[in-house]
N, C-alpha and C positions, 0 to 999 in steps of 0.2 A: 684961867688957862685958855690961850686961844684953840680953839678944834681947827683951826685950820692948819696951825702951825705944828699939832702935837704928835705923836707917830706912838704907832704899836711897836714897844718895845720886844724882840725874840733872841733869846740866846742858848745855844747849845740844843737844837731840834733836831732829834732823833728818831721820828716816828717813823717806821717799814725802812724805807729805805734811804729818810734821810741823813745827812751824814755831817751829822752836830752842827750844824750852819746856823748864822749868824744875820737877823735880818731888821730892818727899820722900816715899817709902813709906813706911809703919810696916812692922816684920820681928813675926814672933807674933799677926799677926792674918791674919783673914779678909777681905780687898780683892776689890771687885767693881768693876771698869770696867767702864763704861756707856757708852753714844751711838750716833745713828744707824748704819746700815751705810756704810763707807766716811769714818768719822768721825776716826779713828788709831789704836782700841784694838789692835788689831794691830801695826802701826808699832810702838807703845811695848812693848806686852809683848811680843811673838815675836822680832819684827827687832831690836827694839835689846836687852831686859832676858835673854830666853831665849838668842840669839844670842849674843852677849858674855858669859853663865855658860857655855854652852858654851867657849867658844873658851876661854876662860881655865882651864877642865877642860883641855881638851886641851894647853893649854902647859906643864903641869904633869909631861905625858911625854915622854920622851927622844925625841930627832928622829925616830931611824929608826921609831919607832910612829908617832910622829904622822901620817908620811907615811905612813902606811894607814889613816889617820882620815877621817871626816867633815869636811869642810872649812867652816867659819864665818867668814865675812867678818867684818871690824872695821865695825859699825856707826856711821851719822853720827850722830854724839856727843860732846859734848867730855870728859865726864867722869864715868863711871859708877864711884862707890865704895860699899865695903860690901857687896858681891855674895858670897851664899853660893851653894855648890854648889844650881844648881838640876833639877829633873824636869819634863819635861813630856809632858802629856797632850793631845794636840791632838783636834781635832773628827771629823778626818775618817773616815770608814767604816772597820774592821780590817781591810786585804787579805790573808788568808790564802791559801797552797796548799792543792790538795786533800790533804794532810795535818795540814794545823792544824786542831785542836778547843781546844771549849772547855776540856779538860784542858789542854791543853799551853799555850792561852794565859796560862790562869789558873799553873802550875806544877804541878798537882794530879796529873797524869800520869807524871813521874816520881816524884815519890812513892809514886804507887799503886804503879807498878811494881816499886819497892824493897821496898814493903812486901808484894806479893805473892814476891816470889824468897828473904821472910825467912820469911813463916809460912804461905804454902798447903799445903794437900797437894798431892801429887804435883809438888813444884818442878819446873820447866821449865828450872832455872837460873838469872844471873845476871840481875839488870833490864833485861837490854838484848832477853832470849828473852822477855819479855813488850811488846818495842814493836812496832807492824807498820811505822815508820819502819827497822826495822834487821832484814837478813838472817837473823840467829837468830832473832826471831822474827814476820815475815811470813808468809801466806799467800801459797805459791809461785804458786797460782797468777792471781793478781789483782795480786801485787805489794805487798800490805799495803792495796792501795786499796776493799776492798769490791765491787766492781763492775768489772764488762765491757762491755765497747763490742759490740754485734752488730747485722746487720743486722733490720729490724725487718718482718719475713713477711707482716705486712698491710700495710704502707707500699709494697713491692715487688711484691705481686702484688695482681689481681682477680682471687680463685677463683671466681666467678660466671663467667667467662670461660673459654672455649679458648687454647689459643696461638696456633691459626689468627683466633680475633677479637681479640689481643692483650695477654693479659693479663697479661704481664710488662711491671711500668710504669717499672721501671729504665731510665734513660737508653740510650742504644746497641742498646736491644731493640728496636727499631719494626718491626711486620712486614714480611721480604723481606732485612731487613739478615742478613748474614753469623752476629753473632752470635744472632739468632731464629732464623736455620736449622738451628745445632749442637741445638737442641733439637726446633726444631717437625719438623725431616727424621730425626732419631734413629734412631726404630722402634721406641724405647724403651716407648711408652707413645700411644695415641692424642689425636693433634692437636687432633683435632674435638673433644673430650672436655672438658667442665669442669673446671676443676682440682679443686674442692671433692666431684668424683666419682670423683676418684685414689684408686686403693687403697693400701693402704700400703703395697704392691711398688714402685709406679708412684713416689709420692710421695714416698720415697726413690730411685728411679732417677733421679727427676729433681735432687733435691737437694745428694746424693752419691754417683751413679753416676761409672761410669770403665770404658774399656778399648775401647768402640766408635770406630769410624773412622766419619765421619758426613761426606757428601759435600756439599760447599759450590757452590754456582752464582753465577754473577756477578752481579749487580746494579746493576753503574756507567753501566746505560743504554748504553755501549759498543758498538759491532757486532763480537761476537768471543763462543764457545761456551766457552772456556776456564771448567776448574771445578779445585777441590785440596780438598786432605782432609784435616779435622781431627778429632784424637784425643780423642773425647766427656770432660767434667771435669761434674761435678754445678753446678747454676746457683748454689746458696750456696757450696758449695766455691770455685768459680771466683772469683767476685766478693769473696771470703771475702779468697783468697789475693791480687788484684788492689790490691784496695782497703786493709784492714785490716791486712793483714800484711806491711806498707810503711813504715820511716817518716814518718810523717804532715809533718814537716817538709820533706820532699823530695819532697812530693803538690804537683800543679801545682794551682791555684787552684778551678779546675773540680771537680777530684776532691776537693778540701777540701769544696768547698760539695754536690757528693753524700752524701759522707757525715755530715755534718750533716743535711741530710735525709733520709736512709734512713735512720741510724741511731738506735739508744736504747741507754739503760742498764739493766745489767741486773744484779742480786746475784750473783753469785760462786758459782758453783755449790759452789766446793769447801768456803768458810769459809760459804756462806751472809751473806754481807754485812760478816761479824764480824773481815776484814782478819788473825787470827791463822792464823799453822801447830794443825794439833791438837794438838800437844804442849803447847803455850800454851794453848791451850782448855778438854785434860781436868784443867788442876792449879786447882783450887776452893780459895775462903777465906769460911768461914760458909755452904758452898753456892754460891756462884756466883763463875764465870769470871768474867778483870776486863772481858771485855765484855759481861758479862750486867750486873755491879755497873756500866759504864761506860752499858749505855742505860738505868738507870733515873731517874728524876727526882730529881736532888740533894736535894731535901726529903727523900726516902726512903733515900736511900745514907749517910747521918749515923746514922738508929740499927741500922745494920747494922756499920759502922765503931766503933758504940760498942758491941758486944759482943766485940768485939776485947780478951781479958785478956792475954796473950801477953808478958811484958816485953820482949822485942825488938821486937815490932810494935807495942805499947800508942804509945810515945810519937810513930811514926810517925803513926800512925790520928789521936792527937793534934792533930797539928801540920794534918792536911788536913780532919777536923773544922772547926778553928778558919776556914779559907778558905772553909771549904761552909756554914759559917752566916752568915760575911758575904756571902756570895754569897746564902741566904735571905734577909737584914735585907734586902737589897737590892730584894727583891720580884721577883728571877728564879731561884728555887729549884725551877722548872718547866722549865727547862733541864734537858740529862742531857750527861755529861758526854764522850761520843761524837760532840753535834753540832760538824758541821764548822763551822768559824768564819764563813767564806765565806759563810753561810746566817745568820747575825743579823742581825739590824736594826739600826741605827747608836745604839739609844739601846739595845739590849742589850749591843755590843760597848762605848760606852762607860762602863759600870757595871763589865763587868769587868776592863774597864782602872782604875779604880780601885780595889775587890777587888787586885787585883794588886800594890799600891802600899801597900794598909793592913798587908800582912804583915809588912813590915819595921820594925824599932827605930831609924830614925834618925832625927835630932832636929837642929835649926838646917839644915833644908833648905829649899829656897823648890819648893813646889808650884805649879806653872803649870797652868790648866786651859782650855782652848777651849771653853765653853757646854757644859757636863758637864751639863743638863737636857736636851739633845738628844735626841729620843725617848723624852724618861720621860712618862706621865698627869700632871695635877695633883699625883694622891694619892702617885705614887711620888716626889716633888722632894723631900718634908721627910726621908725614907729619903738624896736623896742629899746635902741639909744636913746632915744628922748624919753623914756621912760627913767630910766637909767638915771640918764643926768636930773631928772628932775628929785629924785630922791637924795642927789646927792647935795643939788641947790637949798634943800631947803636942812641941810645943816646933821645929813649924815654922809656916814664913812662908804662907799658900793665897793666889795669886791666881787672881784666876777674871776670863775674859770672859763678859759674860754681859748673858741680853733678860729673863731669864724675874722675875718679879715675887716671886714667891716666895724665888729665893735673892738677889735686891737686898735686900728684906727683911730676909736673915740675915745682909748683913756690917757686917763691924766698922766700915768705914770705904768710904765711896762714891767712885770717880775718874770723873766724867763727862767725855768727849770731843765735842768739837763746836766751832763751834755745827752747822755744816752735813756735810756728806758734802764727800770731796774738797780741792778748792783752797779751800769753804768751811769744811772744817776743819779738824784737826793741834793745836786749843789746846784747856786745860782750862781748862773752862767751870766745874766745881766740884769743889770737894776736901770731905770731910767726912761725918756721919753722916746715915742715911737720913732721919731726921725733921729734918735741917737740910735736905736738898734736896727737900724738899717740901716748903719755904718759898719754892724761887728758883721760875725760869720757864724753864729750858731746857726742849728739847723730850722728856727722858726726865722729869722732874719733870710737865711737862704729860699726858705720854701717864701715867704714874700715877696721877695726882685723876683721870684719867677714867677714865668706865665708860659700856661699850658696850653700849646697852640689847639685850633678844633679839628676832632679830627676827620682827613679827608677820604683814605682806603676806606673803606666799611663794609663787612658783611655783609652778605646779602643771603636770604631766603626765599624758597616758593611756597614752605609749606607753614601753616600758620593757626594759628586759634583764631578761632571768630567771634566775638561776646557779640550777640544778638539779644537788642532790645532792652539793654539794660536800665531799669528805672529806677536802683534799687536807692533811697536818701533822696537827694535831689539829680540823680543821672536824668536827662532828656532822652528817653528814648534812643540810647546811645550803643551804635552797630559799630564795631571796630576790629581791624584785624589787626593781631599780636603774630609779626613773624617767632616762627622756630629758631631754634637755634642759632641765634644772636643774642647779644646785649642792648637789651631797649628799655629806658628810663624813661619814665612815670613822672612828670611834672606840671605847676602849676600854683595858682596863690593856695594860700590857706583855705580850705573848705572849696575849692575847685572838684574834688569828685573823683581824685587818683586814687585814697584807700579804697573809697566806694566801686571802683572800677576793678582794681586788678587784686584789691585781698578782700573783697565781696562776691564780686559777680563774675568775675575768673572763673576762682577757686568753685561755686556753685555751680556755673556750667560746665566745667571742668576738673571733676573731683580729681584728679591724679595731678593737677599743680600744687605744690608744697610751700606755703605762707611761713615764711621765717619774720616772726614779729617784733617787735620793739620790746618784748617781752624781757624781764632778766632771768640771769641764768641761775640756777641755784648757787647759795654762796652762804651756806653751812659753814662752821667751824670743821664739819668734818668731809669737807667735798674740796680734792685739791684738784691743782693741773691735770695731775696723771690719771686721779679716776674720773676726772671729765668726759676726757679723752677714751675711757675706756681700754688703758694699758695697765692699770695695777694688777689685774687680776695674771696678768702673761708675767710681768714680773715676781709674783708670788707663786707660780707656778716654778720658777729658776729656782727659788730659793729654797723650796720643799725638796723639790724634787734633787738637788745638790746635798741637800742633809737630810733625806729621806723622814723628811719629819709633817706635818698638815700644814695646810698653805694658809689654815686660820690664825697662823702662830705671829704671822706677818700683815695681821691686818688691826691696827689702834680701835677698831669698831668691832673686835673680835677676842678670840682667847690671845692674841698678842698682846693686845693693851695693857697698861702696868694698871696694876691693882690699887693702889695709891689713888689716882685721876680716874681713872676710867677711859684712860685713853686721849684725854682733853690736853696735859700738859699742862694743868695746870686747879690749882684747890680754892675753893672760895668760900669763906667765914662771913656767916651771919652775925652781923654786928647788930642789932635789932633795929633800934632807931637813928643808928650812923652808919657812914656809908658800909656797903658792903669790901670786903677786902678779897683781893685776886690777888697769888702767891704763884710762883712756879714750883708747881710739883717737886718735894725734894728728892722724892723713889726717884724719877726717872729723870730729874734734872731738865725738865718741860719737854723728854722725847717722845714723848707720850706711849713707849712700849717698855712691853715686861725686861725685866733684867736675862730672861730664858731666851724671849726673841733675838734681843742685842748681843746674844753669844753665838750663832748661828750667821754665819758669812757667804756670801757668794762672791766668787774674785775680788778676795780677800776683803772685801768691803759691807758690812750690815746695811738693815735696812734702813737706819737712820742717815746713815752715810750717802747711801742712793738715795734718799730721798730729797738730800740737801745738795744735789748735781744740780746742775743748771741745763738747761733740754743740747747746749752744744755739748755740755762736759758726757752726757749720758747716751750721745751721738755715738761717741768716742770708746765710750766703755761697752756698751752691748752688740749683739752680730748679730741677736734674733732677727728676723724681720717682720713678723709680727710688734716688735716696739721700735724697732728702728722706722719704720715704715709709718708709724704716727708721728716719733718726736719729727721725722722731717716733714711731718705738715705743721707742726707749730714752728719749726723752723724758716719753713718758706712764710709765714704769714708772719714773722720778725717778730716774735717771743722766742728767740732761741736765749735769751737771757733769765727765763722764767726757771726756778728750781721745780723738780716733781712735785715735791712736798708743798708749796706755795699754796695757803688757803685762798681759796677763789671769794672770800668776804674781802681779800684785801689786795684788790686787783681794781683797777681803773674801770670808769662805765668804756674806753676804748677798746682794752684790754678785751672785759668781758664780751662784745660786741665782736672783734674778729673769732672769738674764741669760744662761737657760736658756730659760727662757720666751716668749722677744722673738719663736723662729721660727714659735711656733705662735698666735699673737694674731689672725693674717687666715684663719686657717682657720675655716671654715664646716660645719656637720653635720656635724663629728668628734667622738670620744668620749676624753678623757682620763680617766686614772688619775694622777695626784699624789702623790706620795709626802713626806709632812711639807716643805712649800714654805716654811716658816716658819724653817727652819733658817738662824742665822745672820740672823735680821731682828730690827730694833728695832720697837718695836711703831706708830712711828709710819711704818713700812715696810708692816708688815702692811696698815694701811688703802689704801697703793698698792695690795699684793698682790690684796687683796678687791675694788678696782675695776677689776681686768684679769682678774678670775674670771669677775666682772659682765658685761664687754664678751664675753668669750671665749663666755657663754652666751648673751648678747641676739644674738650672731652664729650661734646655732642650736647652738652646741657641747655637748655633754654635757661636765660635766667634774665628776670624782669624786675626792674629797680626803680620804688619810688623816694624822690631822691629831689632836692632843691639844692644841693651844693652842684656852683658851676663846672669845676672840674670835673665832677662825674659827667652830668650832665656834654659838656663838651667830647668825651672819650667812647659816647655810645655808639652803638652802630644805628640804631633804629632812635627817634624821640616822639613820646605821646605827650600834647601840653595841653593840660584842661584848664575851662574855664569861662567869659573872659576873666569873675572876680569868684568868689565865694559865697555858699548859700543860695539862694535862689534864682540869684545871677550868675551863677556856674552852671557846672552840670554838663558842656557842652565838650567836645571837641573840636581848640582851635589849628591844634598842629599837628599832621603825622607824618615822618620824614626826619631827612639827617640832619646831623646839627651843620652841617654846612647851609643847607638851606633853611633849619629854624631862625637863624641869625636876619634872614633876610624879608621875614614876617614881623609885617606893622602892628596889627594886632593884640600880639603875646607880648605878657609883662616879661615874662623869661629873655626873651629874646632881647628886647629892650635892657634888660641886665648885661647878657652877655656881649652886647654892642658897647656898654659903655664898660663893660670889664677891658674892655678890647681897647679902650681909648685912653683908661683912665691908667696913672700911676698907684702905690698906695699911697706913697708921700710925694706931692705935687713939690 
């Protein structure tokens, strides 16, 4: 069978809201679906094409494994043939523990390890005495983690202060209380005294003294002279031992949220930060520990690995070379290979999720990708097309979801979904190559002939935030003023220093700005539109209150739910060592409420009935305005196709992404931080997006957006562009001002993009 010539065969695909369609992939190329958010490009590629190559992976092993598998429903589909083993690479953020890095995600970690335990000197022994994951070789006393939890000396005290005027500001110390008297009645040290005027006898007696009997007096307001005596403990010792030296999982809630705020992190006294034992430490390769070769900048750690002559180590150093230059091609060689994962950005993490993927030699495999441009610059996208294409050269299938205009551009063949979002979509609207759909008139062909001029009115402000001094990652000592109340976007290459700027060191110097992150939103089986939004509860109030009955009767997570499911809608059979079985509830016919609730109406319609409205149809039917007054913010931000009931698991990453935003539209003189809002939107979304920027700031809002899509970028009022590259050559501010005059700065890569957006066609 030629893989060039063969195609994934799909017939009668039904999944959310597709609507039984009919489709022929080509296999050996590069496929880009396309269409609004909420269109079906998900349906078809994850739930029905990715879901169904799993499952069929998995039926390939023996029962009793499968039953510790990943469980894959059989998709609504009549007929999916031709399916290769497929991979997939999804959108959403890398959730790392605090011990994943970027070594370990990429695989580069043990490697190194291997290849230190074959040619350092001073071996420490096998690969596993070089990980600070494994007992051989951790630092004991951190745990392999770098850092310690302590409590934080100026958080806890005012040393301008006595203890008779209070200046222990830990919870339970208020002067008069029992435990202010173990210290201020001591004799240890004088009361009256400032603490910042403690001598260092004093100033340890307080901190870790011991052995005084210190007489305690009542306080309970009581009529009774009764006093008892306790045995003096130093103030950080105690609180030391109370608090920290606890499992924290069996801290009552209170004491959780104390020590979040008293506390800080702090480097590891014994490794210094560096997570090994010193035996791991002192064994060097070219000069340096692999945590000295692990925090240097990958760009830098390649020609140190290539003086590596060693014939046992040569061909290791080889093989992690080859990952650390695609990790450069990639345009994040600014990276070291120590940083914790947990701490990328979602367009760093998924680059090296791909990195991850080029290492391998396999060949007739179907590459699935979720908008693999997510948080790359303009400049960095044709880095991740040539990534793209080379997976596909060497004899796999790449499908890609995707908004971004530059990799529509690079595929072989276009699948447009539409026409609408929702019940208005689920059909393909076109099949074919890029310069054919830029012949038709769906709404991605439309949103490509155009072009969004720069814009020239623009806000203006006097009054402003000032980040002073910011150093925090790799920021240069960078002093910058943020006008108020306008729209100013945050750009720059990858690892320039925009999150580090404005959702770091903002929000620190300025607690009262509001970080809206890249975060997802909960997306529960039982977390729909309307309780998002925070309007079930007013509509359960109509309905009690219309049949004088509890408003618990009306809630699937409550005494409403059928008894049958539990509210789920649906029953699932343990089949032991075959797959599990999922059934619709036959009690409630998958409504997932009691037959008691579904008898009780409000204009003249159940709750099931409302709940399967669409936010236009339920415009239409309610007066409140407590719910009318939410559905029209889901309204304005172009989900008025969304029903109430719609579980938010089966909602687009676009979707979920505006629908983030919905609770902060009526706030007035707040200041947001945005973190790439654009994630997951088609580009005829994005013009929503930008006119709920609009409202959000005609409402007095500040709101600050870091943001690499041009059209945003073009539409701001103010523009901050860092840089000039990533990592240690970042850090700087090259641009502040309009996008009318960013265009005309030699310097910025930005600029340079939006010059040649300005020149270029998409199809020449």
């Amino acid at each position: 069978m030629n893989i060039d010539s063969d195609k994934i065969i799909i017939t009668g695909a039904s999944e959310n809201n597709l609507k039984n369609i009919n489709v022929e992939i080509p296999k050996g190329k590069l496929v880009v679906f396309t269409g609004v958010s909420g269109s079906g490009k998900s349906s078809l590629v994850f739930n029905t094409i990715a879901s169904e190559a799993m499952r069929r992976l998995n039926d390939t092993y023996p029962l009793y494994i499968r039953n510790k598998m990943p469980y894959y429903k059989p998709p609504k589909v009549e007929v999916i043939d031709r399916l290769t083993t497929s991979i997939v690479i999804e959108q959403r953020a890398f959730v790392g523990d605090l011990r994943s890095t970027v070594g370990t995600m990429t695989d580069v970690a043990p490697m190194l390890r291997l290849l230190y335990s074959r040619c350092a000197e001073r071996c420490a022994g096998s690969s596993s005495a070089y990980s600070f994951n494994d007992p051989s070789g951790m630092c004991t006393t951190c745990g392999g983690l770098g850092k310690t939890v302590n409590f934080d000396l100026e958080g806890l005290l005012d040393r301008s202060k006595s203890l008779n005027e209070g200046a222990i500001l830990f919870p339970g110390h208020q002067i008069g209380s029992y435990q202010w008297q173990l210290y201020a009645n001591s004799g240890l040290y004088d009361s009256d005294k400032p603490l910042c005027d403690f001598t260092e006898k004093e100033w340890s007696a307080f901190l870790h003294g011991s052995g005084v009997i210190v007489e305690i007096k009542n306080t309970t307001g009581k009529i009774w002279d009764k006093s008892y005596n306790l045995t003096y403990e130093g103030f950080l010792d105690r609180i030391t031992r109370l608090y920290l030296n606890r499992d924290l999982s069996k801290q009552s809630k209170t004491n959780k949220r104390i020590i979040k705020e008293f506390t800080k992190e702090f480097p590891c006294d014994a490794c210094n930060g560096a997570r090994l034992n010193e035996i791991a430490l002192s064994s060097k390769l070219n000069g340096f520990n692999i945590s000295e070769l692990g925090d240097k900048e990958i760009c830098d750690v390649i020609p140190i690995l290539e003086q590596i002559t060693d014939p046992i180590g040569h061909s290791t150093a080889k093989k992690i070379i080859e990952i650390l230059n695609d990790i450069v091609n990639m345009g994040i060689g600014y990276l070291n290979l120590n940083r914790p994962s947990n701490s990328l950005s979602g367009g760093e993490a998924q680059q090296l999720k791909v990195v991850r993927h080029l290492k391998n030699g396999l060949v007739g495999i179907t590459y699935i990708f979720d908008e693999p441009s997510v948080g790359l610059h303009p400049k960095d996208v044709s880095r991740m097309n040539c990534l793209l294409t080379r997976l596909r050269d060497k004899g796999n299938t790449v499908l890609v979801v995707e908004h971004d205009k530059d990799v529509i551009q690079a595929a072989d063949e276009v699948i447009d979904m539409g026409p609408g979002a929702g019940k208005g979509g689920g059909q393909i609207v076109f099949q074919g190559s890029v310069r054919e759909l830029m012949q038709k008139h769906t709404a991605t062909a439309e949103w490509l002939k155009c072009k969004i001029p720069v814009k020239e009115k623009v806000r203006t402000s006097d009054e402003a935030f000032v980040v002073r001094n910011a150093n925090l990652h790799n920021l240069s000592n960078v002093t910058i003023r943020i006008p108020k109340q306008v729209l100013t976007v945050v750009c720059g290459l990858a690892g320039a220093g925009k999150s580090s700027l404005v959702c770091g060191e903002l929000p620190r110097q300025y607690p009262e700005v509001k970080h809206i992150s890249q975060a997802q939103i909960g997306t529960s089986s039982r977390s729909t539109s309307a309780t998002y939004i925070g309007m079930m509860d007013e509509v359960r109030k109509l309905f009690a209150k219309k049949n004088r009955v509890s408003m618990s009767l009306f809630s699937s997570n409550s005494k409403g739910a059928c008894p049958n499911c539990g509210g789920k809608g649906v029953v699932t059979a343990d089949m032991a060592f075959l797959d599990t079985v999922t059934l619709t509830c036959e009690a409630c016919n998958g409504q997932k409420f009691s037959k008691e609730s579904l008898g009780f109406e409000y204009n003249e319609k159940n709750i099931v009935e409302v709940l399967k409205m669409t936010v236009n149809e339920a415009l239409a039917f309610f007066e409140e305005a407590q719910i009318v007054d939410k559905l029209k913010l889901l309204k304005d931000i172009g989900m008025g196709y969304l029903t109430l009931g719609q579980e938010t698991s089966t909602l687009s990453g676009g979707e979920c992404q505006r629908l983030k935003l919905v609770n902060f539209l009526q706030c007035k003189d707040g200041a947001f931080v945005i973190d790439e809002p654009t994630t997951g939107l088609h580009g005829k979304d994005i013009d929503l997006l930008m006119e709920l920027f609009d409202r959000m700031v005609d409402n007095g809002n500040t709101v600050i957006v870091v943001e690499h899509n041009l059209d945003v970028i073009k539409q701001a009022d103010w523009v901050i562009d860092m840089g000039p590259k990533g990592g240690k050559d970042g850090g700087r501010v090259l641009f502040e001002g309009t996008p009318q005059q960013l265009i005309k700065c030699k310097k910025s890569a930005t600029a340079e993009c939006l010059r040649k957006e300005k020149n270029d066609l998409i199809i020449n």
